[in-house]
PABADO-235994 format. One record per residue: x, y, z of N, C-alpha, C in turn; residue in one letter. Coordinates in steps of 0.001 Angstrom, whole numbers, plus 524288, in hexadecimal, padded with zeros to 5 digits. Layout:
! residues N
   n.c1   n.c2   n.c3  ca.c1  ca.c2  ca.c3   c.c1   c.c2   c.c3  residu
      X      Y      Z      X      Y      Z      X      Y      Z       A
...
! end
This chain:
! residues 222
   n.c1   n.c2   n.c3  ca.c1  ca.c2  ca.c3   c.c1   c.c2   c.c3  residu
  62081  C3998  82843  61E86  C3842  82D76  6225F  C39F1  831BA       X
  626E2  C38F5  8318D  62A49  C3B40  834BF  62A74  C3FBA  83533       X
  62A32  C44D2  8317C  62A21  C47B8  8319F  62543  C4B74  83496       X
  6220B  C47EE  83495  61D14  C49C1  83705  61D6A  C4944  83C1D       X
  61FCC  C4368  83E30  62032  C4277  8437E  6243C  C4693  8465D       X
  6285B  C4888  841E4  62C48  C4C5E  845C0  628F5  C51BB  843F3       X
  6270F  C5495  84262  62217  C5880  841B0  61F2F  C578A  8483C       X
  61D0C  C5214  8470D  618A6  C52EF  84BEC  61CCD  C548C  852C6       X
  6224F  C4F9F  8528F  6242F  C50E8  856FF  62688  C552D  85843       X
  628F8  C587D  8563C  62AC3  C5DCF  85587  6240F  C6171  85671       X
  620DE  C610E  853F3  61AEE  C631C  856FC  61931  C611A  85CC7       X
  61A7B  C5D70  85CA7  61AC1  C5B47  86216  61E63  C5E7A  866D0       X
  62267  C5EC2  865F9  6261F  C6106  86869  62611  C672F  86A8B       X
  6244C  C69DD  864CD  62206  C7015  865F3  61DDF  C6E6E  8690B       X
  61AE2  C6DF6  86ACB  61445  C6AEB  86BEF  618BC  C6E54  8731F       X
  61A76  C69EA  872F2  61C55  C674C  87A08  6206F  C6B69  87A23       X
  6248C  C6D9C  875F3  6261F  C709D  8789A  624D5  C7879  87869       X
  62104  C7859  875CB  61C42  C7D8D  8768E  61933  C7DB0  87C5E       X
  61733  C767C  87D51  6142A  C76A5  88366  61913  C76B3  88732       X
  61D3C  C7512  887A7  620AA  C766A  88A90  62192  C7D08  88C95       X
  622FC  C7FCF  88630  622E4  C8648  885D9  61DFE  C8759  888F8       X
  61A37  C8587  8888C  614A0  C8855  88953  615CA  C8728  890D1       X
  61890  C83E2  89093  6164C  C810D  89769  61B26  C85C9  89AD3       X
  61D80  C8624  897A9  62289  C897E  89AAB  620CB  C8F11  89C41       X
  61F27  C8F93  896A3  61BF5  C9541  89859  6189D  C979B  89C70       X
  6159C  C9269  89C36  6104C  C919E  89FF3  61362  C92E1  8A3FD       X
  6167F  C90D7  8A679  61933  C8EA9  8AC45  61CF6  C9393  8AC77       X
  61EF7  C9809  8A96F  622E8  C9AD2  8AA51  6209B  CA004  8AACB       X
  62183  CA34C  8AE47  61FF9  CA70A  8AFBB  62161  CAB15  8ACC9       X
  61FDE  CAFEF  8ADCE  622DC  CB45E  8A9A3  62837  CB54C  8AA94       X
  6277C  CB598  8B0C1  62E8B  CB636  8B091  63203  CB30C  8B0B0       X
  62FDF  CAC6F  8B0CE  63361  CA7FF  8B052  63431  CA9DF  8A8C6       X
  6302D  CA953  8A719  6321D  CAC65  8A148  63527  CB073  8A04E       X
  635A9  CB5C2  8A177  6397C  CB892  8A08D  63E10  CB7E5  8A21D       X
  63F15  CB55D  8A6DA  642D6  CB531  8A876  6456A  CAF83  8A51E       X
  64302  CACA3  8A22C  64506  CA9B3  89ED8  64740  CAB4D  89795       X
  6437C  CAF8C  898A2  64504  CB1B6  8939D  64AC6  CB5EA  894B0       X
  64A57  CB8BB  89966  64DCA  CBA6B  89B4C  6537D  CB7F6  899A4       X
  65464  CB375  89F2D  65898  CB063  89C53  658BF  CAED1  8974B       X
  656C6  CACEB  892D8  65671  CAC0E  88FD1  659F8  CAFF6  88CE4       X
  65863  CB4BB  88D91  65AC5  CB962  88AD5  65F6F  CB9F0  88DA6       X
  660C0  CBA02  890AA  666B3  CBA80  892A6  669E2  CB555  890E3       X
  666D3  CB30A  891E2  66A51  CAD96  88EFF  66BF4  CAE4A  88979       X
  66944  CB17D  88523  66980  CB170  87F67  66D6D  CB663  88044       X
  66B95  CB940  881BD  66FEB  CBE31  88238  675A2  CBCFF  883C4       X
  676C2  CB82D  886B6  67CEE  CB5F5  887D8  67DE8  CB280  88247       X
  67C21  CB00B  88228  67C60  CAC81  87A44  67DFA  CB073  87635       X
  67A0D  CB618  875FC  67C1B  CB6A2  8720B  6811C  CBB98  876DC       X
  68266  CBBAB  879AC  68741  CC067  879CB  68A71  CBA4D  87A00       X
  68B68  CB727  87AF6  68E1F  CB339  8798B  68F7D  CB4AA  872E0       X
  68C0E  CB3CC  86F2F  68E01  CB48F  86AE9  68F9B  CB931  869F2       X
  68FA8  CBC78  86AE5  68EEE  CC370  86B4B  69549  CC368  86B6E       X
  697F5  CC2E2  87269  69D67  CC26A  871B1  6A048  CBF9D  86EFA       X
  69DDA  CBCB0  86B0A  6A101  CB96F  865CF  6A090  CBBF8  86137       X
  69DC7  CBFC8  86276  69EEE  CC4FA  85D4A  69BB6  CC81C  85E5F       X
  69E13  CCB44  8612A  69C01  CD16D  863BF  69A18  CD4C0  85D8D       X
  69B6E  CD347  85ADF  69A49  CD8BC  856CA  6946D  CD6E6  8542A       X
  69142  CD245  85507  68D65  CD216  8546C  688BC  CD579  85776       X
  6840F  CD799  85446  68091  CD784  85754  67EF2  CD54F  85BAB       X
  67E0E  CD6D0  86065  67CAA  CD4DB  8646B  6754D  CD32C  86584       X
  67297  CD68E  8623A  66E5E  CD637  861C0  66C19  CD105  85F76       X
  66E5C  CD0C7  85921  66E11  CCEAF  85495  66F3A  CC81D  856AC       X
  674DD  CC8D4  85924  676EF  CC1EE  85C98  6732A  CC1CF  8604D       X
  66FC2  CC598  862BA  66CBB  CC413  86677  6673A  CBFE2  86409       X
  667FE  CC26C  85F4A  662CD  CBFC9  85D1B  6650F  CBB0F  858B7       X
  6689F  CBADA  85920  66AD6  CB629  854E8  66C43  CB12B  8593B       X
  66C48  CB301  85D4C  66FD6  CAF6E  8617D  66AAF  CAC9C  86528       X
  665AB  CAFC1  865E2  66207  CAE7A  86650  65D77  CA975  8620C       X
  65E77  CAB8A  85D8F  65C9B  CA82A  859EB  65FD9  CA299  85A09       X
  664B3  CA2DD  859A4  667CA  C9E0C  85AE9  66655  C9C24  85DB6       X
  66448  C9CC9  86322  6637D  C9A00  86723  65E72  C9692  86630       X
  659FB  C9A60  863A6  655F8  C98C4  8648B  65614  C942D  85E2F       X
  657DE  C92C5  85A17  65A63  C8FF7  857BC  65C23  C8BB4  85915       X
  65F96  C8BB1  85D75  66241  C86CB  85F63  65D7D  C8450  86299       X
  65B69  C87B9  86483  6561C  C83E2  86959  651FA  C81C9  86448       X
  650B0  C844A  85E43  64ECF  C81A4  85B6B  64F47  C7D9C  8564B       X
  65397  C7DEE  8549D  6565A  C7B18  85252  659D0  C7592  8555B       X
  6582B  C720C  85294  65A15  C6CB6  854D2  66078  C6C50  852E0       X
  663BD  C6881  8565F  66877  C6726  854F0  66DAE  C6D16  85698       X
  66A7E  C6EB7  85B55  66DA5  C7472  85AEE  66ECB  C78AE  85506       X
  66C1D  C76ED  851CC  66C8F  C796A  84B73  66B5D  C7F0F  84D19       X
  6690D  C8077  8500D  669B3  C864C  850E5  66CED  C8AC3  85100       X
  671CD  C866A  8535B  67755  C8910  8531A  67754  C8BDE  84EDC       X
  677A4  C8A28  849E0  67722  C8C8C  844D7  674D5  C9112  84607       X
  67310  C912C  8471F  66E3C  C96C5  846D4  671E5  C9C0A  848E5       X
  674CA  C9A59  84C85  6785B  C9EFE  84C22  67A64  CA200  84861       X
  67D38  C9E0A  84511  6823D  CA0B8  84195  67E68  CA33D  83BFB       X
  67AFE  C9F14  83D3D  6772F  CA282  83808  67414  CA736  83AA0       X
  67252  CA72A  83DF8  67125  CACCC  84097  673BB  CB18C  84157       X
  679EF  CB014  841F0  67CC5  CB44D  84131  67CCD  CB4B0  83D27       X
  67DFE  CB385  8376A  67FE4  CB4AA  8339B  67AA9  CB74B  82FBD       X
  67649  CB56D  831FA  67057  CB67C  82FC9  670E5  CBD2E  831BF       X
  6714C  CBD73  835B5  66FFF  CC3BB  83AB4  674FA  CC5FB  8384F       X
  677F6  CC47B  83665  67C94  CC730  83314  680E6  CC8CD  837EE       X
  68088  CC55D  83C17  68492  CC617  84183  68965  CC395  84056       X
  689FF  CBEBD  83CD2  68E03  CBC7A  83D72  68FB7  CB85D  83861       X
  69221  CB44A  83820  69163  CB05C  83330  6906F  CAB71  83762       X
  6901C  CA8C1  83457  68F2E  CA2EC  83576  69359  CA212  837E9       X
  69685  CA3C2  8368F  69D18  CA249  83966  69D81  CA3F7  83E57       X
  69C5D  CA85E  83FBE  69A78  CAC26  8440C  6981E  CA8E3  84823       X
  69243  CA5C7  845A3  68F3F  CA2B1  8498D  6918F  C9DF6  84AF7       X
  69440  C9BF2  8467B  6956A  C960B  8478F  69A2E  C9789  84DB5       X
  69F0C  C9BCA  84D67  6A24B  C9D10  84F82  69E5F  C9E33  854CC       X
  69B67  CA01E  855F6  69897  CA1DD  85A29  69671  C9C74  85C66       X
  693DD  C9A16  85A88  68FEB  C9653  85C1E  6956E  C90F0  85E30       X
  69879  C9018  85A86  69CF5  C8CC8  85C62  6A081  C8D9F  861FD       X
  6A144  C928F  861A5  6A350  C945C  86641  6A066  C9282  86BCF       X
  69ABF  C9651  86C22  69769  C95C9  86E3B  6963A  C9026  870F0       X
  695E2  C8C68  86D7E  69464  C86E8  86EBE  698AC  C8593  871E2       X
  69C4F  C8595  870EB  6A345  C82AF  873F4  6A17C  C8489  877FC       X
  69FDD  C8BD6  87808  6A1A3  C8D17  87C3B  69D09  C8AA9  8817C       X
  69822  C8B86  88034  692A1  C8868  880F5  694AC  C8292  8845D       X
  69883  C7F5A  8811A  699FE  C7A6F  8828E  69C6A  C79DD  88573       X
  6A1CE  C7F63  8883E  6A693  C7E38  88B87  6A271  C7FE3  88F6A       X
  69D87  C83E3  88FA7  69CEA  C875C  8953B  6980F  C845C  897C9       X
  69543  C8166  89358  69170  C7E63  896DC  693E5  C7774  89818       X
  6978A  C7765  89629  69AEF  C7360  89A4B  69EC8  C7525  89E54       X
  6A154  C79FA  89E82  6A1A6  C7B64  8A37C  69E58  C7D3A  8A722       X
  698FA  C7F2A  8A61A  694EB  C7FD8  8A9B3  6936B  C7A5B  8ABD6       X
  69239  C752A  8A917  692D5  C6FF2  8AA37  694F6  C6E53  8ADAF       X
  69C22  C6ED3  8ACCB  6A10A  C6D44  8B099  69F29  C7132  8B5E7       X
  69DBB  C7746  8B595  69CB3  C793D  8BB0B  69946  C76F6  8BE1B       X
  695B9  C7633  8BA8A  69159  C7448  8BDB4  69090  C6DF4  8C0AB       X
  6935E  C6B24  8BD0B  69553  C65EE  8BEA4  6972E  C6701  8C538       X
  69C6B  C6A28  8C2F8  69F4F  C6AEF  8C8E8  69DBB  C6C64  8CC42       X
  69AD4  C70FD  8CCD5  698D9  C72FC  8D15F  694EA  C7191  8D277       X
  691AD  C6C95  8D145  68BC5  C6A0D  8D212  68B91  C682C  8D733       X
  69156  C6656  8DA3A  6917D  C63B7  8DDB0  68ECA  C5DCE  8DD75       X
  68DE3  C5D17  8D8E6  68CA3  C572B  8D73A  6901A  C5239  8D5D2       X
  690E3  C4F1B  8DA8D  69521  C4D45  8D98D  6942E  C46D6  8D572       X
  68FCA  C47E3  8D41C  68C70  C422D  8D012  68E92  C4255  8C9F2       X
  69086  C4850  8C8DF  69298  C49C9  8C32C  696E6  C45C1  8C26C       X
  69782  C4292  8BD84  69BD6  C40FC  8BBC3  6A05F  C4353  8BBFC       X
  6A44D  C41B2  8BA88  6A9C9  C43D7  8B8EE  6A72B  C4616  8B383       X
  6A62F  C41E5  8B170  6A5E0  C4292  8AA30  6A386  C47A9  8A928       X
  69FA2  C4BB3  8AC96  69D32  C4DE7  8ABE5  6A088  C531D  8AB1F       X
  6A48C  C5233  8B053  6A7D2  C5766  8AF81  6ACFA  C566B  8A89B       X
  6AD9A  C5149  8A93B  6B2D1  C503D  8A556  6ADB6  C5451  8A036       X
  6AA03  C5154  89EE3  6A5BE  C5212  89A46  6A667  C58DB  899ED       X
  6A4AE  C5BD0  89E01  6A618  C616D  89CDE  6A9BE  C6562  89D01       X
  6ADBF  C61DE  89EE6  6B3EC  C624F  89D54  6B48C  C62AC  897C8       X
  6B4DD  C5FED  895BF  6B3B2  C5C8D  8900C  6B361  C606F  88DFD       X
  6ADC3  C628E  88D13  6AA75  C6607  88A41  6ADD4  C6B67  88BB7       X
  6AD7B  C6C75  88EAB  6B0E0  C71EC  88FE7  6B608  C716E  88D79       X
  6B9D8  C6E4A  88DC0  6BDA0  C6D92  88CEB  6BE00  C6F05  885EF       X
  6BA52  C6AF7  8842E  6B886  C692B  87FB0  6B5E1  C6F3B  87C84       X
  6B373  C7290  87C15  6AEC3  C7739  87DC5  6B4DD  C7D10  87C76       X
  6B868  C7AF7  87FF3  6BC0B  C7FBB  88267  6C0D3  C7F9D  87B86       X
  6C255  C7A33  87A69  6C2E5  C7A2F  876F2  6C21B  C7B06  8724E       X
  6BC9A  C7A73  871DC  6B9C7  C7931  86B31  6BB89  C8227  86A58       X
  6B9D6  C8352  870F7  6B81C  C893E  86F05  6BDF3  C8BC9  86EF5       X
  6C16B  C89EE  871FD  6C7E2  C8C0F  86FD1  6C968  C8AF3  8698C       X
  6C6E9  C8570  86812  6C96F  C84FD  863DD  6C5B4  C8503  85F83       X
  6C03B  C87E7  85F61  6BB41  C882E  85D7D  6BD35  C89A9  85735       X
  6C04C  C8D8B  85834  6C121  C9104  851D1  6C453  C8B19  84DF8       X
  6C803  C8928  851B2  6CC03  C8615  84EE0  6C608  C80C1  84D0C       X
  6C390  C7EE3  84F3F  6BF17  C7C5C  84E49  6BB54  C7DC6  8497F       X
  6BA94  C833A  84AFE  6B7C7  C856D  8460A  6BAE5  C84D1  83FA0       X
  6BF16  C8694  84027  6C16D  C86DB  83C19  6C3E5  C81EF  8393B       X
  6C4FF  C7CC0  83DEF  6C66D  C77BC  83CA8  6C002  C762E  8380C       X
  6BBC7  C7779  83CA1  6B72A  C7542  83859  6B680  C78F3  832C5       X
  6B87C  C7C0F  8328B  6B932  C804A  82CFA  6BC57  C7C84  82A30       X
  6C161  C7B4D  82B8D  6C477  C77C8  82871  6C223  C745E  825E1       X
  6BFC7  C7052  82B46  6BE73  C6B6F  82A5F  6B9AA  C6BA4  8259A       X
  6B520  C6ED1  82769  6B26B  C6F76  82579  6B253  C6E65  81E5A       X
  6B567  C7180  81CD5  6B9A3  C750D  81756  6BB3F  C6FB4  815C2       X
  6BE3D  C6B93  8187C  6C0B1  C6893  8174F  6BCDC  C6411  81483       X
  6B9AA  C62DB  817B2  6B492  C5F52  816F3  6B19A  C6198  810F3       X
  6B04C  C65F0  811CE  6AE4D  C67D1  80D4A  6AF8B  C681D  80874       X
  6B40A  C6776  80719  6B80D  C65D1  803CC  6B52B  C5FDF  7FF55       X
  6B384  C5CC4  80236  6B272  C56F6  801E8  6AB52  C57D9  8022D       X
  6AA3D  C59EF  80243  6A45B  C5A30  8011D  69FAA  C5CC0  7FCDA       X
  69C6B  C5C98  7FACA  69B09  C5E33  7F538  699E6  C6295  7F9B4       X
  69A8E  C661B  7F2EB  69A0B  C6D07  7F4B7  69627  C6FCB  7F82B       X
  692A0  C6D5C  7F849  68E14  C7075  7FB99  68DEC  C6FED  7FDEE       X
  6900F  C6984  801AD  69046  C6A11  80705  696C1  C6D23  808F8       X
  69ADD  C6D27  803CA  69F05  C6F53  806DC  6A00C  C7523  80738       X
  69AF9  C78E4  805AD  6998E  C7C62  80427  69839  C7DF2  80916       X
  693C8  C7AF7  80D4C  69193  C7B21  810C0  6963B  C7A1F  8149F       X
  69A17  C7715  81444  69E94  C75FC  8193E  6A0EE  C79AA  818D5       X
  6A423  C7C3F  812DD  6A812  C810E  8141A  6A50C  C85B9  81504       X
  69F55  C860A  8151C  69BC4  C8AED  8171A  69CC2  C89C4  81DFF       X
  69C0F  C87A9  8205E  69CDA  C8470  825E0  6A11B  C85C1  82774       X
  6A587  C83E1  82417  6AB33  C83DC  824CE  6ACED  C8A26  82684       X
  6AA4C  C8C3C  8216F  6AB31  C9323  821F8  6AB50  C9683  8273A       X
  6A37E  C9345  829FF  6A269  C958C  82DC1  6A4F9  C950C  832EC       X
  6A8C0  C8FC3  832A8  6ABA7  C8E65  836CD  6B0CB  C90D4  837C1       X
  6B1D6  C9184  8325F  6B71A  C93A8  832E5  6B5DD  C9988  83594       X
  6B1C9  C9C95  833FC  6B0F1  CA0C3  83476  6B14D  CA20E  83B9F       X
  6ACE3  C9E31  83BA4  6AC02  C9C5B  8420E  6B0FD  C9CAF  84689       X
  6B693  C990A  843DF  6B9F1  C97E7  84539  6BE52  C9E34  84614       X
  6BD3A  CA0BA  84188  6BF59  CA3EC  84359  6BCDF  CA835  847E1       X
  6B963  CA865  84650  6B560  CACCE  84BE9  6B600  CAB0A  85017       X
  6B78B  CA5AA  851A4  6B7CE  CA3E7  8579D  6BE21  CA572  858BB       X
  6C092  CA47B  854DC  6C64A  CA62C  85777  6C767  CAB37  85826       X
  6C349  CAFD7  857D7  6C3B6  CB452  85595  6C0EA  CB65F  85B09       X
  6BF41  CB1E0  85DE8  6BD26  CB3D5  861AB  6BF99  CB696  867DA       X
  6BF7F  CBA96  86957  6C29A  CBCB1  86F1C  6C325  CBA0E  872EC       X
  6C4B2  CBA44  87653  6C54D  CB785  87B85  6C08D  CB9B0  87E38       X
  6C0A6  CBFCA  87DC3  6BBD2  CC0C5  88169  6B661  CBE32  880BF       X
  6B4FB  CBE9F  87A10  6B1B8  CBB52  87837  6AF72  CB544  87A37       X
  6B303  CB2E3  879C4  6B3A3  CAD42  87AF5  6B0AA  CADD8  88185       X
  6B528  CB018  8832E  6B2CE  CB0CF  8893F  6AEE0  CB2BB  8892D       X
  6AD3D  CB753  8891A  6A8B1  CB8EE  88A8C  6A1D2  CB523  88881       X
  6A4A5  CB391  8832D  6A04A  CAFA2  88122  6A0AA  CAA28  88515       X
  6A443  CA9A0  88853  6A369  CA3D5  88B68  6A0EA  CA475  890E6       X
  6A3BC  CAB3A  8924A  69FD6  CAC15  896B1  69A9D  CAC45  8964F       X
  69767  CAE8D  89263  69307  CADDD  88FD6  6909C  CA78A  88F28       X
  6926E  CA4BA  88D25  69294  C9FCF  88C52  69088  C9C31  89395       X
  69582  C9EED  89725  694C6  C9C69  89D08  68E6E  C9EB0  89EC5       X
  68F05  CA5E7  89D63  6897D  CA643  89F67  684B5  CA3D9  89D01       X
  68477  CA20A  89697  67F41  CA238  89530  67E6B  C9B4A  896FB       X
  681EC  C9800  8979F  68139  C9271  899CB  67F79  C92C1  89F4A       X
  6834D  C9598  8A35B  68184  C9669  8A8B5  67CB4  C9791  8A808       X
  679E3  C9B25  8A603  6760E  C9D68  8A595  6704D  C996E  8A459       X
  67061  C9560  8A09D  66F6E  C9283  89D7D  66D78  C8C47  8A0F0       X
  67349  C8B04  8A4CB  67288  C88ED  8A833  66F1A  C8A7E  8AEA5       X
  671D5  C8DB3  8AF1A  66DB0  C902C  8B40F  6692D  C91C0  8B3DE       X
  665E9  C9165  8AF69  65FAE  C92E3  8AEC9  65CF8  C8C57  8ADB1       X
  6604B  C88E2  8AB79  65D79  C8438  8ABFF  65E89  C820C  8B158       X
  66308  C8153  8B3F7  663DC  C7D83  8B877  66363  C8134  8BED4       X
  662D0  C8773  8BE1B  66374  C898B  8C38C  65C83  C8B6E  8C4DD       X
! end
C-alpha cells in the first residue's frame, strides 16, 4: 500500500509539473525561448571550459557532452547523487578515471563555495541596506575563509581520507573493505591530480567559476 501511495504521488507530481512546462511554453514567446536556450548554452560552455582548464589534454567536444549529462543528472537524481555521474562518465567516454572526476568535482565544489559567498559578502555590502545583520557578513566570512582553505589544503584532505579510509578497512569483513580500499585508491589518486595542478589553472578555473555564478545570479534577480 505504501508503495502504491508513493507510485500515485510521484504521478501526481509529473501531472503539475508537465502543466507547469506546458503553461511556460504557452506564455513564452519564440524569442523569450531562444534567447533562453541561448544562455543556457553559454552557461554549459563556461562549466565545462571550467573543467577543460583542469585537464586541457581532454577532448573538448567529448567533456562537452559528459559535462552536460552531469548536469542534467544532478537536476534528476535526488540527494545531489548525480555528482557521481561525473567520474563515471569520464571513465565510461574513456576521458579520465574515477580519480580524475572525484579530483575535478572536489575542487570545483570548494571552489563553487568560496565565490558564491563572496558574491553574497559583495552584495550584502553594496545593497545599501542597512537592516542586514552583522551575523550575515561574519556567516560569509566563515565560508570563504572556510572554502579558501579546504581548496589550499584539498590534496592533503584527499589523501588524509585515502589513509583513513585504508585504516578503517582493515577492521571490516572483506567486501565491504574491498569497496573502502577501491574508494581509498580513487582518493589518493584524486589527491595527487589536485596538487599537480598550475597556478594558471587554478586561476583561470576561479575566474570561470566568478563568471558562471555572476552570470547565474543576474538572470534570476536583474
Amino acid at each position: 500500500r505504501d508503495l502504491h501511495l508513493s507510485i500515485r504521488r510521484q504521478r501526481q507530481m509529473c501531472i503539475r509539473d508537465r502543466t507547469k512546462v506546458q503553461r511556460f511554453l504557452s506564455e513564452t514567446t519564440w524569442n523569450e525561448f531562444w534567447l533562453i536556450v541561448g544562455l543556457y548554452g553559454i552557461v554549459q560552455t563556461i562549466r565545462t571550459l571550467r573543467f577543460y582548464v583542469l585537464a586541457p589534454t581532454m577532448p573538448l567536444v567529448k567533456l562537452y557532452f559528459v559535462s552536460a549529462l552531469h548536469v542534467f543528472y544532478l537536476r534528476v537524481l535526488p540527494f545531489r547523487a548525480g555528482e557521481l555521474a561525473y567520474a563515471v562518465l569520464l571513465k565510461k567516454n574513456d576521458l579520465g578515471t574515477a580519480g580524475t572526476g572525484v579530483a575535478h568535482l572536489a575542487f570545483t565544489r570548494f571552489q563553487d563555495m568560496a565565490v558564491v559567498a563572496t558574491i553574497a559578502l559583495l552584495g550584502i555590502a553594496f545593497s545599501g541596506n542597512e537592516s542586514y545583520d552583522s551575523a550575515l557578513y561574519w556567516a560569509a566570512a566563515v565560508i570563504i575563509g572556510l572554502s579558501l582553505c579546504c581548496l589550499f589544503y584539498l590534496s592533503h584532505l584527499l589523501l588524509f581520507g585515502d589513509f583513513a579510509l585504508r585504516k578503517i578497512s582493515v577492521h571490516l569483513p572483506d567486501k565491504i573493505a574491498r569497496l573502502m580500499q577501491d574508494i581509498a585508491s580513487h582518493l589518493q589518486e584524486a589527491g595527487k591530480q589536485v596538487s599537480a595542478l598550475t597556478t594558471t589553472a587554478i586561476i583561470t578555473s576561479t575566474g570561470m567559476t566568478f563568471v558562471l555564478w555572476s552570470s547565474a545570479f543576474g538572470v534570476m534577480y536583474c
